[in-house]
N, C-alpha and C positions, 0 to 999 in steps of 0.2 A: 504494500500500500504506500502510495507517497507522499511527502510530507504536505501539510496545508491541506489535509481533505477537511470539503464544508459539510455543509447541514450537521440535524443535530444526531451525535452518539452520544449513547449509556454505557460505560466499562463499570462491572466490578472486578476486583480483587481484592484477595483476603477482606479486612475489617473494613475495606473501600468502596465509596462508588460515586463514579464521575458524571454528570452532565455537561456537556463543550459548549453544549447552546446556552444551557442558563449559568454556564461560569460556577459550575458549583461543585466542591469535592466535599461528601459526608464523611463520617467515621461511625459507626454504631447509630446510625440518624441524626450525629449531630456535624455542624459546618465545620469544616477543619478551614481557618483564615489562611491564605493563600495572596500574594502578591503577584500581580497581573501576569507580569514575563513567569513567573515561575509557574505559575496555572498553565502557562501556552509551553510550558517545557514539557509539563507531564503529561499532557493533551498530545503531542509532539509524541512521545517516546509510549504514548496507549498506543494509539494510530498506527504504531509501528511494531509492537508488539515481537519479541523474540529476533528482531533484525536488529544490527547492528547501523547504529546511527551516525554517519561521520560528522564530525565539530562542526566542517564548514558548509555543513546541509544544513544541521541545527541551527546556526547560528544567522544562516540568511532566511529562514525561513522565520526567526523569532523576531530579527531584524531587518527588514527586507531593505531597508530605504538609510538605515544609519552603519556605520561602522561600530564594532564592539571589539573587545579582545578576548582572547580564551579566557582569560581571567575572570571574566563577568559571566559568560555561560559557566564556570566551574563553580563559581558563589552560587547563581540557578538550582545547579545540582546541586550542592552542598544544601541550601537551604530548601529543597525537598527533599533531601534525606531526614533533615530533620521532621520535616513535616510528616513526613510519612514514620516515622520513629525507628528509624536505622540506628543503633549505636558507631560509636565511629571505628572504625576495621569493619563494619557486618556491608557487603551488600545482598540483602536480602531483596527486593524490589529490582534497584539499578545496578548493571555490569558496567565498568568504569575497562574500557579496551583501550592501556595505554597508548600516546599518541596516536589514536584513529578516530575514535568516540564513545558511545553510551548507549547500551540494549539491556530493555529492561526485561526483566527474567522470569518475570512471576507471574501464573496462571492466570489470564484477563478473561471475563467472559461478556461479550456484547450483549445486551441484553434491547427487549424492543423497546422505544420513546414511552410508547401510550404508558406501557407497566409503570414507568417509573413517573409519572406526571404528578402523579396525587402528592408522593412523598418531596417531590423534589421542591414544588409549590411552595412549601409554609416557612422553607427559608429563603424564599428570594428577598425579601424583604433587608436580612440580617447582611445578606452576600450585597446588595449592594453598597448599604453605606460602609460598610470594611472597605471595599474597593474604592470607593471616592477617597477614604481617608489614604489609599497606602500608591493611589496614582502618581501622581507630584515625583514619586521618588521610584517608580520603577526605569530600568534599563538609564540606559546614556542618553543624555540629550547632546545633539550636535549642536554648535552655534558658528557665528563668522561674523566678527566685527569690521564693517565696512570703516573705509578713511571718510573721515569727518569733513565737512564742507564748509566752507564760509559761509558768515551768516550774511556778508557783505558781497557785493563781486570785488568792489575795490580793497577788500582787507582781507583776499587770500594767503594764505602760509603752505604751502603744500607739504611742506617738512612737519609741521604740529601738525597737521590735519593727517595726514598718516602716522606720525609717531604716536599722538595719544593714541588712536588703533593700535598702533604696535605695543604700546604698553599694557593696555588692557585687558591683548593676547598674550602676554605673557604671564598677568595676574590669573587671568580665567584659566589658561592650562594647569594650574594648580589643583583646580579641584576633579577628581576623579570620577565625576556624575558628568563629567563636560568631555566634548570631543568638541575641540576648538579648530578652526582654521587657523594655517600660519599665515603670517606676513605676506610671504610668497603670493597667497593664492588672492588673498583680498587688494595687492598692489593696484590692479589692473585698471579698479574703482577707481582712482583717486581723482581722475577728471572726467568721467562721464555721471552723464545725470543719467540716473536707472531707478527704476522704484526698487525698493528694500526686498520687498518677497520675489522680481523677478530675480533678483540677483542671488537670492539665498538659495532658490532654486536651482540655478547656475551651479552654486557654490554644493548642493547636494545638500544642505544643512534644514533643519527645523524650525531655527530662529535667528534671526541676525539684530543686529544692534548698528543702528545708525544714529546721526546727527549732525549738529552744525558747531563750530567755534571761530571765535574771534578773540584777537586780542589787542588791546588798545592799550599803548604804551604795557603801564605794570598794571593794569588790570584785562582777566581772562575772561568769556564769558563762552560756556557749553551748555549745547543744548541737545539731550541725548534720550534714547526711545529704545526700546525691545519690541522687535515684531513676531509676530506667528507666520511664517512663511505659508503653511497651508490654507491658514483663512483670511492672513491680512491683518488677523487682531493684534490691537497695541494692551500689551501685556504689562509695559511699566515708561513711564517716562521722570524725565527730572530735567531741572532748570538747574545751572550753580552759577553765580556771578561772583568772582573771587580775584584774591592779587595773585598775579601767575607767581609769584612766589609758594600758592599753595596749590599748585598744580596736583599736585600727589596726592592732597585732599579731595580733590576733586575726582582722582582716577581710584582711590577708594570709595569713595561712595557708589559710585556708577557700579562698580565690581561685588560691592556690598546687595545692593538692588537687584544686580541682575542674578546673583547666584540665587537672594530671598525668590527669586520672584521663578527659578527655573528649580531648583533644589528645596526640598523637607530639611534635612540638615547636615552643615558643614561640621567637617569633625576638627576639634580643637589647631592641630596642626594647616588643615585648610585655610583657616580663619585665620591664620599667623602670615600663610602666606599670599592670599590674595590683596591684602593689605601693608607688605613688604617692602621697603626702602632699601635699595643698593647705594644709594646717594641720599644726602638729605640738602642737596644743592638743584636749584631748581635751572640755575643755569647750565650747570654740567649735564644735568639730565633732557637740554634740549638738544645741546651740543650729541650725547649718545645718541637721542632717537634722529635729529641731522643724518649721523654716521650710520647709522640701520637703514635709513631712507637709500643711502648711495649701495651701501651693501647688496640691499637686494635688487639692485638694477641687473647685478650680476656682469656687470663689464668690466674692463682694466682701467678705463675713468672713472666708473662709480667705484674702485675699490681703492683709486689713490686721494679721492676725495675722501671716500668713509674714516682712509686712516688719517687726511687732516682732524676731521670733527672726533675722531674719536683720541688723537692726541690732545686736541682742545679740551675735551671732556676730564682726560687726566691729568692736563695743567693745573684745572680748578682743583679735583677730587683725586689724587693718586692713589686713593684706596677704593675707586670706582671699580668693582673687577668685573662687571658687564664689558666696560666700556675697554679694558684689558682684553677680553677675549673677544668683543669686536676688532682688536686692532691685531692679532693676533689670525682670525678667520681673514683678513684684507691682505695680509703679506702670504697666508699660502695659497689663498687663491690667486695673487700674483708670481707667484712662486711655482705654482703648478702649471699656468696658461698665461703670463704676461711676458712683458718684455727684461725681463729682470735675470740675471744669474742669481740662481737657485742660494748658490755660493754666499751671496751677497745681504737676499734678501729672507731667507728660509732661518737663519741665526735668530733675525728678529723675532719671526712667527714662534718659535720655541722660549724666547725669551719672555714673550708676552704671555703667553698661555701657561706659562709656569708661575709668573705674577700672578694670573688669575685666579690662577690653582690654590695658589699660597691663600690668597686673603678669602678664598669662599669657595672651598670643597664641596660647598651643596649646592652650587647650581651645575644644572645639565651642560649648559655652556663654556663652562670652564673644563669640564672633562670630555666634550667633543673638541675642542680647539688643541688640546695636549693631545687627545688619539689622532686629530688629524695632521700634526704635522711631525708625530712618532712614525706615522704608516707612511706621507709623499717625501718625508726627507729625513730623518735618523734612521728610518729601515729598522726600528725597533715593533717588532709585528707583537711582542707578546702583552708589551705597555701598551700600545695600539687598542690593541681588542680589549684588554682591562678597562684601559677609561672608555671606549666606545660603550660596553655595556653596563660600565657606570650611570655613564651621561643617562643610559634609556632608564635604567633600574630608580634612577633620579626624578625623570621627568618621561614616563612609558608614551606619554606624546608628540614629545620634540620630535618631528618628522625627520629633521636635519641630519641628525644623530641617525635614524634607522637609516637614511638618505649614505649616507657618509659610512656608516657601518656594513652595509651593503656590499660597497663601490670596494672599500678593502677585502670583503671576506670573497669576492668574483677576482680580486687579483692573487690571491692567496690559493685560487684554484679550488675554491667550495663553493662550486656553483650550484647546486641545491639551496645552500644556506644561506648565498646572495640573493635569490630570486625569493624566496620566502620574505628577508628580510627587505626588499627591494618594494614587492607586493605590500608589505605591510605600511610602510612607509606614503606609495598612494593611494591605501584606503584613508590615511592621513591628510593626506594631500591629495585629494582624486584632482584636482586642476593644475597642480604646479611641473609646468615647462621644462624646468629642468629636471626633476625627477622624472619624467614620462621618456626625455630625451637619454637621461641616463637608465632608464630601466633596456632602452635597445643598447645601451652599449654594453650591461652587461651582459644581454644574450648575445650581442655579437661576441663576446670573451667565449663564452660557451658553448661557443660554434652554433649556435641559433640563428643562423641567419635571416630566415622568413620572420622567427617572431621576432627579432627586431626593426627588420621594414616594418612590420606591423606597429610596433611601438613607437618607432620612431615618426610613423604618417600621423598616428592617433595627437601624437606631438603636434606636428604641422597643422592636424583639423583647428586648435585651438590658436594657433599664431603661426600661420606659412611664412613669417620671418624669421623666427628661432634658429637661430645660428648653430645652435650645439644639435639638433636634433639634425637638421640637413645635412651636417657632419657625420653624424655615426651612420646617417642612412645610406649615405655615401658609400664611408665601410663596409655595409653589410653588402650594398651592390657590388662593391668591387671585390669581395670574395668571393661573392656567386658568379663572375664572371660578366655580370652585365656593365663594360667599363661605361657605356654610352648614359647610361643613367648615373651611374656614378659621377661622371665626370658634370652630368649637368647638375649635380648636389653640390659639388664641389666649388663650381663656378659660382652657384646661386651664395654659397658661404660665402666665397671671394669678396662677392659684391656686398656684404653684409658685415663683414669683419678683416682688417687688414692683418691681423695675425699672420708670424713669419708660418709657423707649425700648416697655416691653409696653405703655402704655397710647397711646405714637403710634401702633402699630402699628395697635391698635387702633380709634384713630380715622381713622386711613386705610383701612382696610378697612368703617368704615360709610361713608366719603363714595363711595368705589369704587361702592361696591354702593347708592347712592345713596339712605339713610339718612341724611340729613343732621342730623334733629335730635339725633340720636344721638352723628354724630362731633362737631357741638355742645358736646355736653352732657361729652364727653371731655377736648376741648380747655380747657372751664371747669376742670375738675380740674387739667389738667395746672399750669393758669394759678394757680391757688390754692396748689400743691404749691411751681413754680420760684422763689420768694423763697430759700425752702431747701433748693433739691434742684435739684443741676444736670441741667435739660432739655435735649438734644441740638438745638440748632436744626437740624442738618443732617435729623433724621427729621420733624421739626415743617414744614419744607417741602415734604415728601413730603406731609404730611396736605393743607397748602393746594394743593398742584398738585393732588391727587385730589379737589378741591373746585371746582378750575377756577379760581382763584385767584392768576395765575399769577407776577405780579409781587413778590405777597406770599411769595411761593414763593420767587421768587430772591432780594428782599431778605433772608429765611431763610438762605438760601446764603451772601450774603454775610456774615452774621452768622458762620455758621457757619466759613467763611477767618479771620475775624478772632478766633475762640475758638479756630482748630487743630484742630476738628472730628477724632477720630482715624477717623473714619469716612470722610472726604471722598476718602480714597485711590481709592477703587471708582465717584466720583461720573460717570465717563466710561462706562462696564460697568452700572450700577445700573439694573433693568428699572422698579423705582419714579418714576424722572424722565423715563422715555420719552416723556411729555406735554409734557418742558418742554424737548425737544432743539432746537425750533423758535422757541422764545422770546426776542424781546430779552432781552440781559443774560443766558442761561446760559452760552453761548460765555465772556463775559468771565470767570464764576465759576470755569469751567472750565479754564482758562489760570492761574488762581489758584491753583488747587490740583492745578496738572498736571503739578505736583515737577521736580528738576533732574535732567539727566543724560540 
């Protein structure tokens, strides 16, 4: 039978018996009180009776429209064992089938509606108002705080009008009844007028949180709302008119209101942290959310601005450790994809992220910014994956962190356990660009070829300018041999980013496709450009091994050990060097940068 059947059924077992239509579980004739998702678990696993149920059938089928994590259907079960009065070791009712799912065990007998109508009657009454009372707090609510609009045309801020978004999203991720949108996904808002429920729609969520702010001189003035995506209902609003010095006051309350107004109750540490100061400086914390605004533009100009504001931030505040492991996320991702020697600028990125580390071990941000620049430039893989699954075990929502966790554990050659965590990452983020673009790269690591065209176009449905997506799709085509398509991804990057790395790519895709005087005439450029522009030797080897070239390939390589290459992580996994697995001298390069741990 499969899951979601309607109309109404009667189960008993043992001292039990169920109605699915009137929501009602007896015991001996009397109600046994049951919490909504928990009712539709056991409804779920009657329905199915003696089969074995997998997680992520249960789990869509209880949550069709939100994301959850195993964790929440394990509470479900947990709190119907109780219900049903399993001690803990017995399962007498439900079979717990590690990592697969849950068959419940116990003799069910269907019985017909009519028999059961008279008894089931006399408690609809009791069954409902229990359910009104225990609704509010059943399953996850998803939400997605839109960037805030001027109240004025001529007294826009786009930097505060997305930052207090940004900060808000970072208070609400705190509480574990919320599945928040990141930054990422909500940027896109910041200058179109959309109405609130079309966009939360968009955004996949239940309720989003918009509004307007200004500010005039040293006073702020927010004007902020909770909607019902489904009906359009406004669920809570508020006015503050305050000195932006009490900015923070005002991004408490709003976070106070919306948790009352979506959450029964926060538990003592929630409430610590949704109302949390990293700065109690209102100008450093403009300067931070500035440097988040450029961060996630995600370019090599939004990241050498982010680290201006985000040194600005630590001018004021040195003990700001946000705005540390912002500065920190800006030099590796120019470290990994700008024009920087790794050499030069990769010191810094470890340097900061160990500041941040220092002054505040409890945010998720400080232990994704240490794994990420353990994993693209110290090649320490075992610290790496420590703070990665700090960072989640920290904040189980930071998409970044699964994002980034991910992208290591595909170059570490566990690709099962990249795609798991990859997947996990955009049910987090079902819209963010970059995650969608890097989920094709790492099935292209995994020899996936098709399902990363696939991921990579579903990339493009949402912005056919995304630079990084046209890139890996690139890849994937020019593995399968289709250069003509490749080359025109290639091109279309070209024209979208002037990155040296697009123009090796490019001249490894004429030598492939055995165009030589082409990828020639490439490599001359490249060579005219690196006086002043750092060339990645780690891709400039890839050119010469598709050249056949194979020596000059590895002497590349070793260049590239010796520059810190932040790319060389994946050099073991990389379908590009597949010519050169067999060659004097890769082995050794290989061992070089096959990190500790």
């Amino acid at each position: 039978m499969a899951l979601g059947k309607k109309g109404r059924s009667v189960y008993e077992f043992g001292p039990f018996r169920l109605d699915s239509s009137e929501r009602l579980l007896l015991r001996g004739g009397q109600p046994v009180q049951l919490a909504p998702k928990v009712f539709d678990t056991l409804s779920a696993l009657l329905e199915n009776s003696g089969r074995l149920v997998d997680k992520d059938e249960l789990m869509a089928t209880l949550w069709p429209d939100t994301f959850v994590e195993e964790a929440t259907l394990a509470r479900n079960i947990s709190d119907l064992r109780k219900a049903l009065g399993e001690s803990t070791g017995t399962q007498k009712f439900i079979q717990t089938v590690p990592k697969r799912g849950y068959r419940f065990t116990a003799d069910v007998r269907c019985i017909r509606p009519e028999d059961a109508t008279l008894v089931i009657e006399r408690y609809t009454r009791s069954r409902v108002v229990f359910e009104e009372h225990l609704e509010p707090n059943a399953g996850l609510r998803s939400i997605a705080v839109l960037p805030f609009r001027p109240i004025s045309a001529e007294g826009g801020d786009e930097y505060l009008e997305l930052g207090i978004a940004d900060a808000l999203i970072t208070r609400l991720s705190n509480i574990n009844q919320l599945v928040v949108r990141p930054t990422s996904s909500v940027r896109k808002y910041n200058n179109i007028e959309q109405e609130s429920a079309e966009a939360g729609r968009e955004l996949r969520v239940g309720h989003v949180i918009d509004g307007s702010i200004q500010r005039a001189g040293e006073r702020i003035r927010v004007i902020a709302q909770l909607v019902s995506v489904e009906d359009g209902r406004l669920l809570w609003a508020g006015k503050f008119d305050e000195r932006f010095t009490d900015i923070f006051s005002v991004e408490d309350a709003i976070s106070e209101q919306v948790a009352n107004a979506l959450v029964v109750k926060l538990t003592g540490e929630e409430k610590r942290l949704i109302t949390r100061r990293d700065t109690d400086d209102a100008e450093a914390h403009r300067l931070y959310l500035k440097g988040r605004f450029y961060w996630n533009k995600r370019t090599c100009d939004g990241y050498e601005k982010g680290i201006e504001h985000f040194n600005q931030a630590i001018g004021i505040d040195a003990s700001y450790a946000l705005a540390h492991a912002g500065l920190a996320d800006c030099y590796s991702m120019l470290g990994r994809f700008g024009l920087v020697k790794p050499a030069e600028i990769m010191p810094k990125a470890v340097s900061s992220a160990a500041t941040a580390l220092q002054l505040d071990d409890t945010l998720a941000e400080s232990h994704a910014s240490t794994a990420l620049a353990s994993h693209i430039y110290a090649w320490d893989w075992a610290l790496a994956e420590r703070h990665y699954r700090r960072s989640i075990e920290v904040n189980p929502r930071f998409a970044t962190a699964h994002h980034w966790y991910a992208v290591f554990l595909a170059e570490m050659g566990r690709a099962e356990d990249a795609l798991s965590e990859i997947r996990h990452a955009q049910r987090l983020d079902p819209v963010s660009l970059i995650i969608g673009a890097d989920s094709g790269m790492i099935l292209y690591l995994a020899r996936d070829y098709d399902g990363a065209v696939e991921q990579c176009r579903a990339a493009l449905d949402m912005d056919p300018n995304y630079f990084r997506a046209r890139m890996w799709l690139g890849c994937a085509y020019e593995q399968r041999g289709l250069y003509e398509k490749a080359l025109a991804e290639y091109e279309t990057a070209k024209s979208l980013d002037q990155s040296p790395y697009v123009l090796e790519w490019l001249a490894r895709l004429f030598a492939v496709s055995g165009n030589i005087p082409a990828a020639r005439a490439v490599l001359d450029e490249l060579t005219r450009l690196s006086p002043g522009v750092y060339v990645d030797s780690y891709y400039l080897a890839s050119v010469y091994a598709a050249l056949g070239q194979k020596q000059k390939a590895i002497a590349l390589l070793e260049r590239a050990c010796e520059e810190r290459s932040c790319w060389l992580s994946r050099l073991r996994v990389d379908p590009i060097f597949d010519s050169l697995r067999l060659a004097p001298g890769f082995e050794r390069v290989s061992m070089k940068a096959g990190g500790t741990g």
